[in-house]
N, C-alpha and C positions, 0 to 999 in steps of 0.2 A: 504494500500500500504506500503511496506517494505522500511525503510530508506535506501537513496543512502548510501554503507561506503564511506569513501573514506581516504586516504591515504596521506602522506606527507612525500615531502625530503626539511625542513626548513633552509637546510644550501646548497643547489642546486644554483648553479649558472647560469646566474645573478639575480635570485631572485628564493622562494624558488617555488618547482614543489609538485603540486595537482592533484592525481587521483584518481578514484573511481575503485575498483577493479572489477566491473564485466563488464566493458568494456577496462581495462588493459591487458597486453600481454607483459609476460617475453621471449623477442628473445634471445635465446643463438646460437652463431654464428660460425660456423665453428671447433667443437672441437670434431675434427677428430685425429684420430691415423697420420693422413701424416701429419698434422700440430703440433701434441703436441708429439709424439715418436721419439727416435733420428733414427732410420732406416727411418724416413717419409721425404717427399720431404719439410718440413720446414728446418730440419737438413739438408738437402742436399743444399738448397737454402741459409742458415745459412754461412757455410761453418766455422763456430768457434764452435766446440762442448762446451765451457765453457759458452760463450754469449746463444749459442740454450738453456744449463738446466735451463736458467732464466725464459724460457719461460712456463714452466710446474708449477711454483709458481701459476699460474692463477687459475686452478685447484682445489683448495683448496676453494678459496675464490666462485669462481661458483659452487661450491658445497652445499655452505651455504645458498647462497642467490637463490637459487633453492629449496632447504627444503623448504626456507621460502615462496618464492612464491606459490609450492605447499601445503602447510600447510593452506595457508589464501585463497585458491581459484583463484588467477590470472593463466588465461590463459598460457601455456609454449608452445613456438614453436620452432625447431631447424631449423638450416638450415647445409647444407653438400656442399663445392666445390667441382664439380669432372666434370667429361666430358664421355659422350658415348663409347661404348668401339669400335666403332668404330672414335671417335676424330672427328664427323662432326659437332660439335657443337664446335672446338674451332680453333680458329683464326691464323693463321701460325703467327702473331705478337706476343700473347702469348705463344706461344711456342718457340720461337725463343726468347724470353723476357731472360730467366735467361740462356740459353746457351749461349748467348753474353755477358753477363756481365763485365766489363771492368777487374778484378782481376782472371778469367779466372779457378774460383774453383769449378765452374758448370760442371760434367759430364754425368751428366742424365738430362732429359725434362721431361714434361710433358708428358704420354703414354708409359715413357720408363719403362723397367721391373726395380721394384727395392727388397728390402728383404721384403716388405711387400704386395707386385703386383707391377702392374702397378700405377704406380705414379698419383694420380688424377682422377682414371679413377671408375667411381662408379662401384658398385659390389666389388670393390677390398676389402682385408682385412684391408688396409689401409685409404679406403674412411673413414671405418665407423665412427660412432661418438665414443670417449673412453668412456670403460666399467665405470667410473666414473659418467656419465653425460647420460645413455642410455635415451632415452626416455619411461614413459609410456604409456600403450597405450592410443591413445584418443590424446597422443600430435605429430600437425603435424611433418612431417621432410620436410622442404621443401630444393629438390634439385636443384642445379643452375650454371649453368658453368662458371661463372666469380666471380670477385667479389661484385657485386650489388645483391640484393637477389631481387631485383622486376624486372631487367633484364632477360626476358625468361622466367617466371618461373609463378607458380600460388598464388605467396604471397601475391597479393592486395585480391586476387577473397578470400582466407582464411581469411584476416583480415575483408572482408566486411563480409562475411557469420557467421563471430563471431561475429559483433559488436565491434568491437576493436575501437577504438579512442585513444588509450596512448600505448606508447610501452617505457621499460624498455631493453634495449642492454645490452652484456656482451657479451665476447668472445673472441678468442685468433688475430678473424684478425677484429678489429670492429673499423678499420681506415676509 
Protein backbone atom coordinates (compact mmCIF):
# COMPACT_ATOMS: atom_id res chain seq x y z
CA UNK A 1 0.00 0.00 0.00
CA UNK A 2 1.27 3.42 -1.11
CA UNK A 3 2.03 6.08 1.75
CA UNK A 4 -0.69 8.72 2.50
CA UNK A 5 1.54 12.28 1.21
CA UNK A 6 0.30 14.61 2.89
CA UNK A 7 0.82 18.37 3.12
CA UNK A 8 1.31 21.37 5.44
CA UNK A 9 0.43 25.18 6.01
CA UNK A 10 2.63 25.37 9.74
CA UNK A 11 2.09 28.91 10.16
CA UNK A 12 -2.04 28.55 9.38
CA UNK A 13 -4.07 29.88 11.78
CA UNK A 14 -5.00 29.20 14.68
CA UNK A 15 -2.85 26.24 14.44
CA UNK A 16 -1.18 24.92 11.61
CA UNK A 17 -3.59 22.91 8.63
CA UNK A 18 -2.69 19.19 7.44
CA UNK A 19 -3.77 17.57 4.29
CA UNK A 20 -3.09 14.74 2.31
CA UNK A 21 -3.21 15.43 -1.25
CA UNK A 22 -5.25 12.81 -2.87
CA UNK A 23 -8.39 13.74 -1.13
CA UNK A 24 -7.59 17.73 -1.31
CA UNK A 25 -9.23 20.01 -3.77
CA UNK A 26 -7.95 23.57 -4.83
CA UNK A 27 -11.47 25.73 -5.39
CA UNK A 28 -10.69 28.64 -7.30
CA UNK A 29 -13.72 30.94 -7.01
CA UNK A 30 -15.37 33.05 -9.32
CA UNK A 31 -12.41 34.50 -11.73
CA UNK A 32 -14.55 35.45 -14.22
CA UNK A 33 -13.81 38.33 -16.87
CA UNK A 34 -17.34 40.38 -15.10
CA UNK A 35 -15.59 40.04 -11.91
CA UNK A 36 -11.71 40.61 -12.73
CA UNK A 37 -12.11 43.04 -16.24
CA UNK A 38 -12.88 46.72 -15.93
CA UNK A 39 -15.93 46.49 -18.60
CA UNK A 40 -17.28 43.57 -16.01
CA UNK A 41 -20.04 44.01 -13.69
CA UNK A 42 -17.33 44.12 -10.76
CA UNK A 43 -16.05 47.45 -12.39
CA UNK A 44 -19.42 48.48 -12.62
CA UNK A 45 -20.41 47.49 -9.03
CA UNK A 46 -16.99 49.15 -8.02
CA UNK A 47 -17.89 52.38 -9.40
CA UNK A 48 -13.90 53.65 -8.53
CA UNK A 49 -11.81 52.58 -11.48
CA UNK A 50 -8.49 53.15 -9.34
CA UNK A 51 -9.99 50.83 -6.19
CA UNK A 52 -11.41 48.06 -9.01
CA UNK A 53 -7.31 47.71 -10.69
CA UNK A 54 -6.52 46.43 -7.17
CA UNK A 55 -8.53 43.98 -7.76
CA UNK A 56 -6.69 42.10 -10.65
CA UNK A 57 -3.37 41.83 -8.31
CA UNK A 58 -5.10 38.47 -7.24
CA UNK A 59 -4.23 37.15 -10.57
CA UNK A 60 -0.97 36.66 -10.26
CA UNK A 61 -0.72 35.09 -7.19
CA UNK A 62 -3.74 32.23 -8.21
CA UNK A 63 -1.61 31.70 -10.99
CA UNK A 64 1.11 30.34 -8.96
CA UNK A 65 -0.60 28.42 -6.49
CA UNK A 66 -2.47 26.73 -9.31
CA UNK A 67 0.87 25.58 -11.19
CA UNK A 68 1.48 24.21 -7.81
CA UNK A 69 -1.53 22.40 -7.11
CA UNK A 70 -1.48 21.15 -10.58
CA UNK A 71 2.19 20.08 -10.54
CA UNK A 72 1.76 17.90 -7.06
CA UNK A 73 -1.60 16.40 -8.09
CA UNK A 74 -4.49 18.05 -5.97
CA UNK A 75 -7.76 18.16 -7.30
CA UNK A 76 -8.61 21.92 -9.07
CA UNK A 77 -12.35 22.81 -9.33
CA UNK A 78 -13.80 26.21 -10.49
CA UNK A 79 -16.64 27.60 -9.98
CA UNK A 80 -18.46 30.77 -12.25
CA UNK A 81 -21.58 33.27 -10.92
CA UNK A 82 -23.99 33.92 -13.48
CA UNK A 83 -27.61 33.24 -13.91
CA UNK A 84 -29.83 31.73 -16.86
CA UNK A 85 -30.35 33.62 -19.79
CA UNK A 86 -33.59 33.71 -19.16
CA UNK A 87 -32.93 35.35 -15.20
CA UNK A 88 -35.29 32.43 -13.57
CA UNK A 89 -32.93 31.53 -11.33
CA UNK A 90 -32.30 35.00 -9.63
CA UNK A 91 -34.11 36.64 -7.16
CA UNK A 92 -35.62 40.35 -7.95
CA UNK A 93 -33.64 41.14 -4.39
CA UNK A 94 -30.58 40.49 -6.05
CA UNK A 95 -31.09 42.22 -8.79
CA UNK A 96 -32.49 45.09 -7.21
CA UNK A 97 -29.33 44.79 -4.61
CA UNK A 98 -26.79 47.06 -6.56
CA UNK A 99 -29.37 49.31 -8.47
CA UNK A 100 -30.37 50.67 -5.01
CA UNK A 101 -27.28 51.35 -3.68
CA UNK A 102 -27.24 54.31 -1.47
CA UNK A 103 -24.32 56.53 -3.64
CA UNK A 104 -26.41 55.81 -6.64
CA UNK A 105 -23.30 54.99 -9.37
CA UNK A 106 -25.10 51.70 -10.28
CA UNK A 107 -26.53 52.00 -13.94
CA UNK A 108 -26.63 48.45 -15.00
CA UNK A 109 -28.11 45.13 -13.04
CA UNK A 110 -27.62 42.10 -13.23
CA UNK A 111 -29.04 40.65 -17.18
CA UNK A 112 -28.52 44.14 -18.29
CA UNK A 113 -26.48 44.21 -21.69
CA UNK A 114 -23.07 45.54 -20.87
CA UNK A 115 -19.57 45.74 -23.34
CA UNK A 116 -18.97 42.38 -22.57
CA UNK A 117 -22.86 40.78 -22.76
CA UNK A 118 -25.18 40.42 -20.43
CA UNK A 119 -23.86 41.04 -17.10
CA UNK A 120 -23.85 37.62 -15.03
CA UNK A 121 -25.69 35.81 -17.30
CA UNK A 122 -23.75 32.43 -18.29
CA UNK A 123 -22.99 31.87 -21.85
CA UNK A 124 -21.80 35.59 -21.99
CA UNK A 125 -18.29 36.52 -22.91
CA UNK A 126 -18.14 37.99 -19.66
CA UNK A 127 -19.30 34.96 -17.41
CA UNK A 128 -16.36 33.13 -18.53
CA UNK A 129 -13.51 32.37 -16.35
CA UNK A 130 -10.15 34.78 -17.47
CA UNK A 131 -7.82 33.22 -20.16
CA UNK A 132 -5.32 33.21 -17.10
CA UNK A 133 -6.92 30.63 -14.81
CA UNK A 134 -8.85 28.44 -17.97
CA UNK A 135 -9.56 25.29 -16.62
CA UNK A 136 -8.03 21.98 -17.88
CA UNK A 137 -9.94 19.42 -18.91
CA UNK A 138 -10.85 16.91 -16.26
CA UNK A 139 -11.39 20.02 -13.88
CA UNK A 140 -14.83 20.78 -12.96
CA UNK A 141 -16.59 24.29 -13.49
CA UNK A 142 -19.12 24.39 -11.20
CA UNK A 143 -21.89 26.95 -12.08
CA UNK A 144 -24.14 28.69 -9.47
CA UNK A 145 -26.32 31.63 -9.21
CA UNK A 146 -25.53 33.31 -6.16
CA UNK A 147 -22.88 33.51 -4.10
CA UNK A 148 -22.75 30.13 -2.12
CA UNK A 149 -21.22 27.46 -4.51
CA UNK A 150 -23.25 24.59 -2.65
CA UNK A 151 -26.57 26.63 -3.07
CA UNK A 152 -28.24 25.12 -6.36
CA UNK A 153 -25.64 23.73 -7.67
CA UNK A 154 -23.91 20.18 -7.93
CA UNK A 155 -20.70 20.84 -5.78
CA UNK A 156 -21.33 18.59 -2.68
CA UNK A 157 -22.40 15.56 -5.37
CA UNK A 158 -18.60 16.59 -7.17
CA UNK A 159 -16.80 16.70 -3.82
CA UNK A 160 -18.28 13.39 -2.76
CA UNK A 161 -17.70 11.49 -6.02
CA UNK A 162 -13.89 12.69 -5.79
CA UNK A 163 -13.38 11.86 -2.23
CA UNK A 164 -12.57 15.38 -1.26
CA UNK A 165 -12.37 15.91 2.56
CA UNK A 166 -9.87 19.23 2.49
CA UNK A 167 -10.46 22.14 0.36
CA UNK A 168 -7.97 24.85 -0.29
CA UNK A 169 -10.12 28.46 -1.52
CA UNK A 170 -8.61 31.22 -3.48
CA UNK A 171 -10.48 33.71 -5.45
CA UNK A 172 -11.50 37.17 -6.23
CA UNK A 173 -15.16 36.90 -4.25
CA UNK A 174 -14.15 34.08 -1.51
CA UNK A 175 -15.85 36.31 1.27
Amino acid sequence: MAPTIKLSFPNARPYSFNFPLATTAFIIIDMQRDFLHPNGFGSIQCGDPEIFASVSKIVQTVQKVLGVARSIGIQVIHTREGHRSDLSDLHAAKRLRQMSAPNGHHMMGIGDKGPMGRLLVRDEWGHDIIDELQPHPGEPVIDKPGKGSFWNTGFHRVLLARGITHLIFAGVTTE
